[in-house]
PAVEX-125816 format. One line per field, with one value per residue: x, y, z of N, C-alpha, C, O in turn; residue in three letters; residue number from 1. Coordinates in pm, whole numbers, m for minus. Example, Ala and Ser with C-alpha at 12.3 -4.5 7.8 and 13.67 -1.06 7.14 Angstrom:
n_c1 (1319  1285)
n_c2 (m569  m225)
n_c3 (780  708)
ca_c1 (1230  1367)
ca_c2 (m450  m106)
ca_c3 (780  714)
c_c1 (1320  1290)
c_c2 (m330  3)
c_c3 (780  787)
o_c1 (1424  1341)
o_c2 (m332  114)
o_c3 (846  804)
voti (Ala  Ser)
drenmar (1  2)
***
This chain:
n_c1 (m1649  m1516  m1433  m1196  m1018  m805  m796  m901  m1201  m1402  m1741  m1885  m2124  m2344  m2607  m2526  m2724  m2789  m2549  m2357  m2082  m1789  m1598  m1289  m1036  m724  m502  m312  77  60  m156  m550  m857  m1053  m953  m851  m1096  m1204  m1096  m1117  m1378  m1540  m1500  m1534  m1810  m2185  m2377  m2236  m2040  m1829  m1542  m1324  m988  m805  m458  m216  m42  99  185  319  319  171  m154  m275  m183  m124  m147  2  74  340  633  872  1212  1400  1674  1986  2191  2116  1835  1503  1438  1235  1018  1052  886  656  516  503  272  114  16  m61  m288  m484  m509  m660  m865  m1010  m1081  m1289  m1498  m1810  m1811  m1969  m1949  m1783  m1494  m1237  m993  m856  m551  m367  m71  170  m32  m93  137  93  m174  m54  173  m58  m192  m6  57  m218  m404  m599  m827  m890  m1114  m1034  m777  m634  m358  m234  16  181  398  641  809  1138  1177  883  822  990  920  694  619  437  221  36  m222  m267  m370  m665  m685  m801  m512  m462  m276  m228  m102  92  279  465  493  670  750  678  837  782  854  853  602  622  832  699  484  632  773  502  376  609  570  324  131  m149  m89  m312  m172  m210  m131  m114  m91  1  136  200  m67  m397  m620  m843  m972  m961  m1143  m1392  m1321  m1173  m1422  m1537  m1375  m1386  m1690  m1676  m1498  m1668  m1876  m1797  m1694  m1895  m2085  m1885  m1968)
n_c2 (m2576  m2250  m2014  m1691  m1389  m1531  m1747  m2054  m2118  m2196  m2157  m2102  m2079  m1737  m1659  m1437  m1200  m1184  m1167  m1098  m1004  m1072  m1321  m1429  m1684  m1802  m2061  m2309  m2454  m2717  m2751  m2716  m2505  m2645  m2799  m2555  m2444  m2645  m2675  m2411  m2298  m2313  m2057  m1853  m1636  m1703  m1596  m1455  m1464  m1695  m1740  m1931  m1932  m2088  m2181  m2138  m2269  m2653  m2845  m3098  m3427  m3644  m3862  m3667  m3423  m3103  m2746  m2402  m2109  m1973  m2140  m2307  m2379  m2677  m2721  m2817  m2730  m2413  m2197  m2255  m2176  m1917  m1892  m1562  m1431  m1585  m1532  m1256  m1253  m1431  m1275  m1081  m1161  m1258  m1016  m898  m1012  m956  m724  m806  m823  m741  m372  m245  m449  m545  m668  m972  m1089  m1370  m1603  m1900  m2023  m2068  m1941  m1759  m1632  m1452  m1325  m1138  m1034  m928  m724  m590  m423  m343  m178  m34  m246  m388  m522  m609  m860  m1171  m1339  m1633  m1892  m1826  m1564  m1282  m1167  m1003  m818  m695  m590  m358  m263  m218  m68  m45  206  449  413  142  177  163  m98  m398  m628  m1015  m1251  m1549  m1808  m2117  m2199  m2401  m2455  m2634  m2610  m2304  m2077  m1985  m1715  m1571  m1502  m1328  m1140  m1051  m919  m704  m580  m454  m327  m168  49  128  34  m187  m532  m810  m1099  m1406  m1663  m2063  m2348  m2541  m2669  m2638  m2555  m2475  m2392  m2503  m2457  m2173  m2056  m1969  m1721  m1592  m1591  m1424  m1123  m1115  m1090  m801  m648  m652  m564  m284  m189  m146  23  268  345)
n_c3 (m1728  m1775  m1989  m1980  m2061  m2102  m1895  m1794  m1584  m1298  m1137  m873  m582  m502  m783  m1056  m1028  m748  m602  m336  m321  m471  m442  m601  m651  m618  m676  m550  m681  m927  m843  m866  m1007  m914  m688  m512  m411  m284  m89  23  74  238  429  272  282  293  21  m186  m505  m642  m820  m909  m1048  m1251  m1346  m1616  m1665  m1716  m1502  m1313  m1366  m1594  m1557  m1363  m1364  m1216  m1220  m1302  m1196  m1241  m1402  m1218  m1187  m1019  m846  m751  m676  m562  m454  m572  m938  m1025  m1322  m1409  m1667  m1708  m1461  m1475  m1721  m1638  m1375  m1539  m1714  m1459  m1379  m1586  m1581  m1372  m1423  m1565  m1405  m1213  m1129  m921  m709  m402  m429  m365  m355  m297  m267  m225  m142  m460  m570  m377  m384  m651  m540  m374  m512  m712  m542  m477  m668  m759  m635  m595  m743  m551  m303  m69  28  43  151  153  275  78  m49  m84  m382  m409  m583  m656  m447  m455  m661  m696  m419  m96  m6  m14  m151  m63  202  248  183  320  442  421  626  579  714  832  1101  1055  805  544  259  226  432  745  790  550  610  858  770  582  736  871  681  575  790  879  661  728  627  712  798  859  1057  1074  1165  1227  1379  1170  867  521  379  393  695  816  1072  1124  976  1032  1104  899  755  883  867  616  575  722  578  307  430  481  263  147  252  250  m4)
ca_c1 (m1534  m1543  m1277  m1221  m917  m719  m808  m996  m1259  m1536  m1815  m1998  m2188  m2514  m2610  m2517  m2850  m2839  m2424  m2321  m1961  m1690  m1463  m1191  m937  m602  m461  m132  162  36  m358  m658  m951  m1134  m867  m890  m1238  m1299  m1009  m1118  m1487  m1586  m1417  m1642  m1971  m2296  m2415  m2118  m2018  m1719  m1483  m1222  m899  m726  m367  m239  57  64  278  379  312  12  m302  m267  m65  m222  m164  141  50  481  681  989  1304  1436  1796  2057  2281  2070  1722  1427  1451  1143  986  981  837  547  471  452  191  m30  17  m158  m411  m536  m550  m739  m988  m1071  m1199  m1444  m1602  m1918  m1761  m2017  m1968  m1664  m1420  m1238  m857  m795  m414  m274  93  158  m150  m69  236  3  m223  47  188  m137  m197  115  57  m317  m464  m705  m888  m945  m1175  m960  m663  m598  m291  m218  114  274  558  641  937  1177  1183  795  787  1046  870  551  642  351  240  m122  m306  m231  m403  m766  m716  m751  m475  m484  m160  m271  79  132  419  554  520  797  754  749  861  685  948  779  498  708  886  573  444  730  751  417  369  712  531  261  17  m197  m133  m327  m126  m324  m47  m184  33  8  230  152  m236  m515  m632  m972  m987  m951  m1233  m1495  m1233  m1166  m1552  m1590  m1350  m1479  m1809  m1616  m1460  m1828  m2007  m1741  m1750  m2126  m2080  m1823  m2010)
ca_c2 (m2485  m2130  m1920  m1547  m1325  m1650  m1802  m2084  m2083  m2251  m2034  m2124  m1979  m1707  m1651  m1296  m1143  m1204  m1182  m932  m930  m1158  m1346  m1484  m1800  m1849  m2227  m2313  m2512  m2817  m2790  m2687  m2458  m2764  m2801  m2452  m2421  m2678  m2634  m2318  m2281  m2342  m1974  m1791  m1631  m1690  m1496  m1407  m1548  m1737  m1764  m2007  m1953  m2177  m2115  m2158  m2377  m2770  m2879  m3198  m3587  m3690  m3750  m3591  m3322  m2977  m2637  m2364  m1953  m1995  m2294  m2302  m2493  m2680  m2741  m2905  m2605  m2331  m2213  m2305  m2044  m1896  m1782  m1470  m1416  m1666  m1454  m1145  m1289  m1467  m1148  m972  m1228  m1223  m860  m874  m1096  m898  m592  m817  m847  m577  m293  m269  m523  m576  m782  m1039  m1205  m1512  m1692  m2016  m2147  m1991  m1834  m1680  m1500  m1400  m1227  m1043  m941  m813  m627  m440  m354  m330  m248  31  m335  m471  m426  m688  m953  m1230  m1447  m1781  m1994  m1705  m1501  m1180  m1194  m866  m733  m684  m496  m263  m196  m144  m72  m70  349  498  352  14  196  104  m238  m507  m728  m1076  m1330  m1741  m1910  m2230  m2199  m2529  m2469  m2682  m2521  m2149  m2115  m1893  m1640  m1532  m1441  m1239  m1094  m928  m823  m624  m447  m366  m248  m32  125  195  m57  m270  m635  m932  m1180  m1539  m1808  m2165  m2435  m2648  m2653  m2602  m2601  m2423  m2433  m2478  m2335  m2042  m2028  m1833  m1566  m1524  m1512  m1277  m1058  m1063  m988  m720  m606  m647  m423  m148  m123  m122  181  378  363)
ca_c3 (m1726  m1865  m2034  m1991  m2032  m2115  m1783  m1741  m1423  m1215  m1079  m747  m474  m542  m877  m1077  m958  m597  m522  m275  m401  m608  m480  m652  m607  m694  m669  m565  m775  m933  m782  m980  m983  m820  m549  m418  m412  m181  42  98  36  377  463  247  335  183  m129  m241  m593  m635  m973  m896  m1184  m1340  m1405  m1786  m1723  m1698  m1400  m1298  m1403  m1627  m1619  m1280  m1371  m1191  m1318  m1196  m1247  m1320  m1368  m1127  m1183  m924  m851  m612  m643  m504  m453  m686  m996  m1113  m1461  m1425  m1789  m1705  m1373  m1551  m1810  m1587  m1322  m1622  m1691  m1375  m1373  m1693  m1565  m1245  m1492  m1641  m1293  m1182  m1037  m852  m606  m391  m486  m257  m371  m207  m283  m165  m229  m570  m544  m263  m411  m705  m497  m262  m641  m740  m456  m437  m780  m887  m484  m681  m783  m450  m133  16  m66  150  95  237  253  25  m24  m180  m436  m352  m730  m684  m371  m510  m809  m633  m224  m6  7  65  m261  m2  310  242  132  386  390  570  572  671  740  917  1111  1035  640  502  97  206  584  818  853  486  675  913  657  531  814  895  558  518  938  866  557  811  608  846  772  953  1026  1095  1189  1226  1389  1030  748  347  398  468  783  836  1239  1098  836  1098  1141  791  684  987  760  435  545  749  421  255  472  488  120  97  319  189  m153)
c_c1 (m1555  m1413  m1326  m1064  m803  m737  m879  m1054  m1387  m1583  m1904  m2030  m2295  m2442  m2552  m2581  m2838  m2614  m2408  m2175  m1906  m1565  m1350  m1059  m848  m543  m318  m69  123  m141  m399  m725  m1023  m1089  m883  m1011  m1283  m1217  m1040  m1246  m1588  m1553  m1453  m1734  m2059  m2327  m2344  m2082  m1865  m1643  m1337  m1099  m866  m604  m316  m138  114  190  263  331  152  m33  m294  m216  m165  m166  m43  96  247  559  846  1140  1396  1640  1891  2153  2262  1898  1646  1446  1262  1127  951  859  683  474  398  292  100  m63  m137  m269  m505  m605  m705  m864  m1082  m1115  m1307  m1508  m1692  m1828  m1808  m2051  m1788  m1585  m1260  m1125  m830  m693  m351  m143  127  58  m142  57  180  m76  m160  67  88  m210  m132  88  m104  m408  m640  m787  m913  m1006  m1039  m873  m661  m510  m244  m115  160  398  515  772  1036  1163  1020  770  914  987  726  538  493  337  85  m248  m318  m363  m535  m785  m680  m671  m496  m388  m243  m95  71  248  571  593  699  834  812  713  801  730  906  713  539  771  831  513  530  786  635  401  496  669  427  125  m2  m206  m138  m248  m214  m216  m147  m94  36  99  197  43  m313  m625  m795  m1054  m999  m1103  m1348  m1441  m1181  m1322  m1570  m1554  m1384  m1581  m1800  m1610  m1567  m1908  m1935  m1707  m1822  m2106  m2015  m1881  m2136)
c_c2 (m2374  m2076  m1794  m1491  m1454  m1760  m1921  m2106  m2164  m2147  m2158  m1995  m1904  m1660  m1455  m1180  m1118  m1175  m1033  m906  m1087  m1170  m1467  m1558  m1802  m1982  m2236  m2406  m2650  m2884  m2683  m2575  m2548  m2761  m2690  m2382  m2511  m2700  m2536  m2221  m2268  m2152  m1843  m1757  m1663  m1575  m1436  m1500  m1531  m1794  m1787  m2017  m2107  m2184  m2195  m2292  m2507  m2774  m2967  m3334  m3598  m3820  m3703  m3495  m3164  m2836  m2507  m2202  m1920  m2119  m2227  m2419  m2551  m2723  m2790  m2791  m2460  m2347  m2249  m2200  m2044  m1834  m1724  m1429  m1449  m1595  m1368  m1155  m1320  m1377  m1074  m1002  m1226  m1085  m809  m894  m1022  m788  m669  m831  m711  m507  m218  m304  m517  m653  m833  m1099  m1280  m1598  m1800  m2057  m2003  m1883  m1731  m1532  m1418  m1279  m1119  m946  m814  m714  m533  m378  m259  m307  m151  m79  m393  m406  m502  m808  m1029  m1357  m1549  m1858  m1920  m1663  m1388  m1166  m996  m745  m621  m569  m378  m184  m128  m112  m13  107  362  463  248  36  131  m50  m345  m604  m840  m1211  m1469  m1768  m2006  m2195  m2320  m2568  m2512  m2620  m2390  m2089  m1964  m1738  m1540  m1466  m1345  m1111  m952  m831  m742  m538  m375  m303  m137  87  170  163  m184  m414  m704  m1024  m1317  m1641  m1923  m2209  m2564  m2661  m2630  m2615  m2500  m2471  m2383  m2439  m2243  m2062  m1963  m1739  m1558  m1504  m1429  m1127  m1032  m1014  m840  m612  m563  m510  m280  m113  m112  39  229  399  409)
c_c3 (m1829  m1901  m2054  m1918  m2066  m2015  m1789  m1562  m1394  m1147  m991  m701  m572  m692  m912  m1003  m830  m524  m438  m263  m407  m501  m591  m593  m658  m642  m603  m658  m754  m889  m885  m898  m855  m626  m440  m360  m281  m59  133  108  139  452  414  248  198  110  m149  m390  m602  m792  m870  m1041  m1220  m1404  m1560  m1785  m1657  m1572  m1327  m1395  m1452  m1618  m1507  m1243  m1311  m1285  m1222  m1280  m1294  m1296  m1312  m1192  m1084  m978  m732  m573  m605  m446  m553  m774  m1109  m1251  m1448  m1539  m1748  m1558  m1454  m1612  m1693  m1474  m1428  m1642  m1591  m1321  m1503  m1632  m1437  m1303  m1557  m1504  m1292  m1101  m912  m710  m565  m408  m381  m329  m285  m301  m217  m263  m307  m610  m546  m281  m528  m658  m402  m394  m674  m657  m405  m604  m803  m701  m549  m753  m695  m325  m40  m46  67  88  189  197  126  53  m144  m250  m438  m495  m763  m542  m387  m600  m782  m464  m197  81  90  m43  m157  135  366  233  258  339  489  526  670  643  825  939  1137  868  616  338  133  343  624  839  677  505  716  829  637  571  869  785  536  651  896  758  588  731  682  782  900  975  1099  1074  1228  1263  1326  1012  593  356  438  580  814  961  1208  982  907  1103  1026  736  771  903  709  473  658  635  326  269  481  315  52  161  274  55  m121)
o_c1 (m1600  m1306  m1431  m1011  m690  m692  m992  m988  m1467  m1513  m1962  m2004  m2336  m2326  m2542  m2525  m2886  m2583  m2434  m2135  m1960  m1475  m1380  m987  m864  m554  m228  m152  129  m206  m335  m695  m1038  m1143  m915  m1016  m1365  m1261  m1021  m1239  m1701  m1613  m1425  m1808  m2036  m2298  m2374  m2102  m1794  m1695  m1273  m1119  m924  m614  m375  m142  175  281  179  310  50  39  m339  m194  m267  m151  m14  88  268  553  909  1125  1485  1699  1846  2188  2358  1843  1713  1476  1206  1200  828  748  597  353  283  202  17  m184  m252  m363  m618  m705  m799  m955  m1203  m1204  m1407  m1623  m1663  m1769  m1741  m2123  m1695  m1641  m1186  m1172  m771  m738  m263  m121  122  71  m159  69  213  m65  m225  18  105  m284  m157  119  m111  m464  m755  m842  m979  m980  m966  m897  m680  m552  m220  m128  181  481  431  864  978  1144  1013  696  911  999  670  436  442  401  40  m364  m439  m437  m545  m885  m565  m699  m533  m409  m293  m9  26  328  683  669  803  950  925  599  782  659  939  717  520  737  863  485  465  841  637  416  464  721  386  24  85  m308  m63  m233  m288  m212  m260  12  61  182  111  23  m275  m701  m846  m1171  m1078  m1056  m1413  m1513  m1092  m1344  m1635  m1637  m1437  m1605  m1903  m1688  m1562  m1961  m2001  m1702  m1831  m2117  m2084  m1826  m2214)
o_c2 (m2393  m2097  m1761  m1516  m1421  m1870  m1872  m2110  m2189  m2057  m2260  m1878  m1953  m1636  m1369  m1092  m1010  m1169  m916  m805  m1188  m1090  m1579  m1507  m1805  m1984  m2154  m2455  m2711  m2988  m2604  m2541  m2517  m2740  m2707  m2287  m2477  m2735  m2535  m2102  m2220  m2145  m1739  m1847  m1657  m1461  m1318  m1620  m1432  m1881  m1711  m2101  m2213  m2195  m2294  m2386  m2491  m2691  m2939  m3308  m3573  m3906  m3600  m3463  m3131  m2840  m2521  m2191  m1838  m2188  m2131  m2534  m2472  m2742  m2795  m2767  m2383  m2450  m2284  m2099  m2112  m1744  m1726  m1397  m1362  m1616  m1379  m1084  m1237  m1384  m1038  m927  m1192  m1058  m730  m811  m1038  m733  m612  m868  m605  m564  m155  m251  m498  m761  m747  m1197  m1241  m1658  m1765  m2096  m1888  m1775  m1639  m1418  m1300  m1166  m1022  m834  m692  m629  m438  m261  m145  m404  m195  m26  m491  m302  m444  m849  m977  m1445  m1521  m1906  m2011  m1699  m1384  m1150  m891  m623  m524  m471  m299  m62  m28  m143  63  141  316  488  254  m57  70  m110  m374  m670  m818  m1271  m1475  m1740  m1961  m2162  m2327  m2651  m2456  m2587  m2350  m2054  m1864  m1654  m1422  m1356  m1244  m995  m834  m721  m684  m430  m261  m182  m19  199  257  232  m267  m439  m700  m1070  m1288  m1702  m1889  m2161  m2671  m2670  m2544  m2735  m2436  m2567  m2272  m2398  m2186  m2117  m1890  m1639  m1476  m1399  m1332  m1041  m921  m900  m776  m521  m453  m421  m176  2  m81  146  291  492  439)
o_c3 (m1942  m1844  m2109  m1810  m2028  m2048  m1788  m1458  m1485  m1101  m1029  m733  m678  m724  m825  m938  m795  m405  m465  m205  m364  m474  m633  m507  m780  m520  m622  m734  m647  m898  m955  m783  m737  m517  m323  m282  m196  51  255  138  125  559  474  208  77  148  m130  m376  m585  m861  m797  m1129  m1200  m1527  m1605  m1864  m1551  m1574  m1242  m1514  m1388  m1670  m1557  m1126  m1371  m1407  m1103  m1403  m1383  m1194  m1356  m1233  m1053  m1085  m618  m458  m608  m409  m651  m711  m1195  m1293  m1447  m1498  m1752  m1555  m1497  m1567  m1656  m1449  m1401  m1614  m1626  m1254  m1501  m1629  m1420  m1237  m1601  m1529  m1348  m1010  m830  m626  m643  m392  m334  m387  m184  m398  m138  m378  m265  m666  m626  m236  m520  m705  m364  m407  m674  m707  m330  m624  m849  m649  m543  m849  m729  m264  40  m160  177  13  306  84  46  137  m234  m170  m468  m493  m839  m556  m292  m615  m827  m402  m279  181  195  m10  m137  167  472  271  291  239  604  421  782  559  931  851  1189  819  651  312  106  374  554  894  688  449  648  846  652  523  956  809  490  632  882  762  512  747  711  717  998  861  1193  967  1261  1223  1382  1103  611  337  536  563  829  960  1283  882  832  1108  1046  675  730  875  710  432  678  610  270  203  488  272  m67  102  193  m5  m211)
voti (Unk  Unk  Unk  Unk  Unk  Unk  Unk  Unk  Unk  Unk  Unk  Unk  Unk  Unk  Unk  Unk  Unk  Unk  Unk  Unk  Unk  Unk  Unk  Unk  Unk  Unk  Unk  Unk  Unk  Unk  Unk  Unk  Unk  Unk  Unk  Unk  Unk  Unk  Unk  Unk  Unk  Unk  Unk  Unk  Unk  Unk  Unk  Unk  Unk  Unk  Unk  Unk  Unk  Unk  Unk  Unk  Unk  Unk  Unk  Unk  Unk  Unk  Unk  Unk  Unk  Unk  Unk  Unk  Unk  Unk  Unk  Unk  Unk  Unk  Unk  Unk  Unk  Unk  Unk  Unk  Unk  Unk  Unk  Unk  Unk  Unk  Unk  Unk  Unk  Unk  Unk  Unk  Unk  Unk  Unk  Unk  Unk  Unk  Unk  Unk  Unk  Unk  Unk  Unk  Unk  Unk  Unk  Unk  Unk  Unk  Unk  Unk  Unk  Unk  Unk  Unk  Unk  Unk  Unk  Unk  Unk  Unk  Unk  Unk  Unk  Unk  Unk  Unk  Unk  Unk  Unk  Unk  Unk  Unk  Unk  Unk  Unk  Unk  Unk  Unk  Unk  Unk  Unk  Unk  Unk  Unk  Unk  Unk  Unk  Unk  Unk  Unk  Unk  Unk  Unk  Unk  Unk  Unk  Unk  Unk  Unk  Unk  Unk  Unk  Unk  Unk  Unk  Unk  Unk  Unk  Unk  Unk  Unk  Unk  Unk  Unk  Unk  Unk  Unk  Unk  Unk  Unk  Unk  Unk  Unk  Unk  Unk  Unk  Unk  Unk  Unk  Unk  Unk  Unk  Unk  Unk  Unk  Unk  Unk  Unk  Unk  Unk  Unk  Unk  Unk  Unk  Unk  Unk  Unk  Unk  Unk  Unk  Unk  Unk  Unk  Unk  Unk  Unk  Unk  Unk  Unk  Unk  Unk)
drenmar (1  2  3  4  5  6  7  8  9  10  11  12  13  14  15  16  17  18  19  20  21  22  23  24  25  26  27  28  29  30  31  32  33  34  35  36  37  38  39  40  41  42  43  44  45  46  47  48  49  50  51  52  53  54  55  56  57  58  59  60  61  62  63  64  65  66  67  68  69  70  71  72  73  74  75  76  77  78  79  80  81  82  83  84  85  86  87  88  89  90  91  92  93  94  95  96  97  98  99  100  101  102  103  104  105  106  107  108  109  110  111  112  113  114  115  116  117  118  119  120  121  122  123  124  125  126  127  128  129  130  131  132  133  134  135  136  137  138  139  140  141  142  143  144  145  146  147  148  149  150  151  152  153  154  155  156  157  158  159  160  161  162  163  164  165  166  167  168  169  170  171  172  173  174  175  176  177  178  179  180  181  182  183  184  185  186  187  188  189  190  191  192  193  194  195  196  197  198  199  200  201  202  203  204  205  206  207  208  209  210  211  212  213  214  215  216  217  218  219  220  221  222  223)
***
């Protein structure tokens, strides 16, 4: 395990030398670096190097306790309430950590769960840092697409939504959601339903590496 930017991270796939671009993992609530790596590792092309995060803060029951980019509080009297605060921060972290990458090469966000709303975040915010974002079993919180709405910085950047449309955590209509704000803002999102629920769906994992190295070769070319 490495640390950088506050983060810790696992690195697979080709070495420095040989990568032909970076992607990057985000976890969902309560799973690891480990976890998302091999959920979704299968889904990634060859020679590409892979830095799997690590979010900062402990979440749930030990010694099996996984890891939460914000801790939530649940409740009987509404919805779950998030830390914002603890967003923010690891928002930034993450951001940090994607300038130590080569600029060089393209660079590839992949989000599940918590992740998943992570990378939606940093892609309405920070899209001038990505060839491509792809979030999975996500959501976008409304404060964030206010603050950053979905313009022509957005236009270039492939987006690509995974949703099960049986997700019982964060229901499909999320998905929907999205794609109907960012299509009205006249940015092109994929949408990639699955008939799962909270999971990554591994049917799909030829038609998301088809993507990326989609994504790959059109920002080998434009450069």
């Amino acid at each position: 395990m490495t640390q950088n930017s506050g983060l810790d991270y696992s690195v697979h796939g080709a070495p420095v030398a040989d990568a032909t671009a970076n992607v990057v993992l985000l976890h969902g609530l309560g799973h690891t670096d480990s976890i998302v790596y091999d959920d979704i590792k299968d889904a990634i092309p060859s020679g590409v190097r892979i830095y799997a995060l690590r979010a900062s803060h402990p979440f749930g029951e030990a010694p099996d306790n996984g890891f939460g980019w914000f801790n939530i509080e649940f409740n009987d009297a509404g919805p779950p309430t998030p830390d914002l605060q603890q967003e923010v921060s690891s928002r930034q972290a993450i951001a940090d950590f994607l300038d130590t990458l080569d600029p060089s090469l393209p660079l590839v966000l992949i989000g599940f769960g918590q992740g998943g709303v992570m990378a939606a975040h940093l892609f309405l915010e920070h899209p001038d840092k990505l060839q491509m974002c792809i979030v999975a079993s996500g959501r976008i919180m409304p404060h964030l697409l206010e603050a950053h709405p979905p313009g022509q910085a957005h236009q270039d950047v492939p987006l690509i939504w995974v949703h099960g449309e049986d997700d019982p955590v964060i229901p499909f209509r999320a998905a929907q959601a999205a794609a109907e704000q960012f299509n009205t803002a006249g940015i092109g999102l994929a949408l990639m339903p699955h008939a799962g629920g909270h999971e990554w769906p591994k049917e799909l994992n030829s038609s998301v590496a088809d993507e990326i190295l989609s994504a790959i070769s059109n920002s080998q070319t434009s450069n």
